[in-house]
BAVOZA-328591 format. One line per field, with one value per residue (C-alpha): residue number from 1; x, y, z; residue in three letters. Coordinates in Angstrom, 3 decimals. Layout:
BEGIN
pos c(NUM, ...)
u c(X, ...)
v c(Y, ...)
w c(Z, ...)
code c(Ala, ...)
END
This chain:
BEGIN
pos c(1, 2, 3, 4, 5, 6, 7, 8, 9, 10, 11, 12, 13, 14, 15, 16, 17, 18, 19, 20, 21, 22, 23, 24, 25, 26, 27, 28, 29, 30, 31, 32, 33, 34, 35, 36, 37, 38, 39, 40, 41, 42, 43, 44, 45, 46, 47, 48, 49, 50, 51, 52, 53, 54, 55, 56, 57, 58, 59, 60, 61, 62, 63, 64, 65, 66, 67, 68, 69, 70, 71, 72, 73, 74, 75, 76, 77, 78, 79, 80, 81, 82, 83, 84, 85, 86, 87, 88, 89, 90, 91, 92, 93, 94, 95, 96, 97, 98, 99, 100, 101, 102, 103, 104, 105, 106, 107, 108, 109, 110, 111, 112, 113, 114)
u c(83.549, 80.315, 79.337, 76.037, 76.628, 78.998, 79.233, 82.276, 81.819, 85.243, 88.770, 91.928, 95.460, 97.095, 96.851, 95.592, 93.356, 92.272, 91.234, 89.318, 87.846, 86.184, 85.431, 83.106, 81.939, 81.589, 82.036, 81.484, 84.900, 87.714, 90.448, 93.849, 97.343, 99.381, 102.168, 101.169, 102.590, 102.098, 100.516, 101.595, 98.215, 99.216, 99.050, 95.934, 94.498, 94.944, 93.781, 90.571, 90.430, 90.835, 87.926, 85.583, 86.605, 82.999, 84.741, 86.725, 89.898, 91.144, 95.054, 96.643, 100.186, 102.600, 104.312, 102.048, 105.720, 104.659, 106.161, 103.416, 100.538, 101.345, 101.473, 98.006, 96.914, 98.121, 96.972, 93.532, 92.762, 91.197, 93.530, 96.016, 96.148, 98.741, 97.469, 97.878, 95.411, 93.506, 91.927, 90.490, 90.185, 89.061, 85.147, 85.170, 87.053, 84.596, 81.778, 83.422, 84.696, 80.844, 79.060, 81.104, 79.889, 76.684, 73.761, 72.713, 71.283, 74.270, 75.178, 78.297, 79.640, 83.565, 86.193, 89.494, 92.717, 95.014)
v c(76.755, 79.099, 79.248, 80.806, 82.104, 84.624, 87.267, 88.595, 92.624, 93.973, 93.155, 95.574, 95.119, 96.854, 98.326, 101.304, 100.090, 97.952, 100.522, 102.499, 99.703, 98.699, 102.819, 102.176, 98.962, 98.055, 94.404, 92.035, 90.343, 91.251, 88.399, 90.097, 88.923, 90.830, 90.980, 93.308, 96.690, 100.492, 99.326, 95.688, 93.735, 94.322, 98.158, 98.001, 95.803, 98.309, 101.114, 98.981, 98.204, 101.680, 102.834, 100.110, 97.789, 95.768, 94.426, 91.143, 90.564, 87.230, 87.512, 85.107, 84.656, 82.245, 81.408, 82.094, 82.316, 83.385, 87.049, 87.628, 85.539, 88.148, 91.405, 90.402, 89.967, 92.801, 95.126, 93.409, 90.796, 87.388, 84.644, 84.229, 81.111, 80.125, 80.365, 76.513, 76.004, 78.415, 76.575, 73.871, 76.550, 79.625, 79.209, 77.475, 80.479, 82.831, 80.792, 80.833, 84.658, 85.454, 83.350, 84.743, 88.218, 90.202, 89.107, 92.521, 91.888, 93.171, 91.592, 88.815, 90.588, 89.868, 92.135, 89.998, 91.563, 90.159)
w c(79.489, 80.085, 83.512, 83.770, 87.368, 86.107, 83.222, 81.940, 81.705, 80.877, 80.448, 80.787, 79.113, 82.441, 85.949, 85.060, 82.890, 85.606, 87.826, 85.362, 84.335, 88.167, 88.571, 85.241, 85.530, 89.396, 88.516, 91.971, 91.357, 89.267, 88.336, 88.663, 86.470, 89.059, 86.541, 84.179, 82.784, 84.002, 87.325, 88.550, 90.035, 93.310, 93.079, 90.915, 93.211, 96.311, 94.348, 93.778, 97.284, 98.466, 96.360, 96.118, 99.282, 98.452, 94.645, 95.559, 94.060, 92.810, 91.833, 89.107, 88.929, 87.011, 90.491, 93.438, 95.782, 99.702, 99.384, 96.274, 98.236, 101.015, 98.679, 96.768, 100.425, 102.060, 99.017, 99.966, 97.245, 98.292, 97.289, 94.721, 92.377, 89.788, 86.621, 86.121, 89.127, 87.863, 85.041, 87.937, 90.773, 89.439, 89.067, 92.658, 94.143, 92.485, 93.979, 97.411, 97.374, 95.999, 98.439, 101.459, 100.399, 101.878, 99.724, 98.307, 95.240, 93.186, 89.694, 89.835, 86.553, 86.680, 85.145, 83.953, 83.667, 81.758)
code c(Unk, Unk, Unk, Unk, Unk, Unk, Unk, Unk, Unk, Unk, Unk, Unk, Unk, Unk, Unk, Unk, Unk, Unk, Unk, Unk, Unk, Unk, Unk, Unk, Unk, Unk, Unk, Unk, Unk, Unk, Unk, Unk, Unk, Unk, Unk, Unk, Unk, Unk, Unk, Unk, Unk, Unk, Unk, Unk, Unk, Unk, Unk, Unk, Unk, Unk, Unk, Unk, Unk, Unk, Unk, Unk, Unk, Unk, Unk, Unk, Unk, Unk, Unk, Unk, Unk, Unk, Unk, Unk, Unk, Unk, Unk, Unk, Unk, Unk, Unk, Unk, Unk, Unk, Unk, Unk, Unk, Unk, Unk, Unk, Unk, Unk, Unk, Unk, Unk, Unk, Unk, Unk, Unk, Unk, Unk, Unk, Unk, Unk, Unk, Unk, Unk, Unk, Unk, Unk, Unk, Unk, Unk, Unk, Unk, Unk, Unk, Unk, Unk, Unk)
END
């Protein structure tokens, strides 16, 4: 489904893709698999944090378990949502993470890693 709120500006194949891709392309919220080669989510996501602590990071997971709800939240994403609640749950956590945010004017482009 489109969602005219949000574009799509990148996508990354791993962690370390991840990161370069956020450095380049300063998206507003990046959706996070934090199982994923090279660099897991969870590290990609702190490195995010650590250099651009304004992005907001949503992690996906197959089986959102409490000790990988606490990692993604201790390595400063938003939430974490099972990919299967994902696909009812993601664009309403977007809205929510977005509309919690300081209204500055920046673009809601979202990076998806994958």
């Amino acid at each position: 489904a489109r969602h005219p709120h949000f574009e799509i500006v990148g996508e990354a194949c791993d962690g370390e893709e991840a990161v370069l891709a956020v450095a380049q392309l300063k998206p507003s919220v990046v959706v996070m698999d934090i199982n994923m080669p090279k660099k897991n989510g969870i590290e990609a996501t702190a490195c995010i944090k650590a250099r651009f602590p304004e992005t907001v990071v949503i992690g996906l997971s197959v089986q959102a378990g409490e000790e990988a709800r606490r990692a993604i939240l201790n390595a400063g994403g938003a939430v974490l949502l099972t990919k299967e609640a994902a696909v009812d749950e993601l664009y309403r956590t977007i809205r929510e993470v977005l509309d919690a945010q300081p209204a500055d004017g920046s673009r809601e482009g979202v990076a998806e890693v994958r």
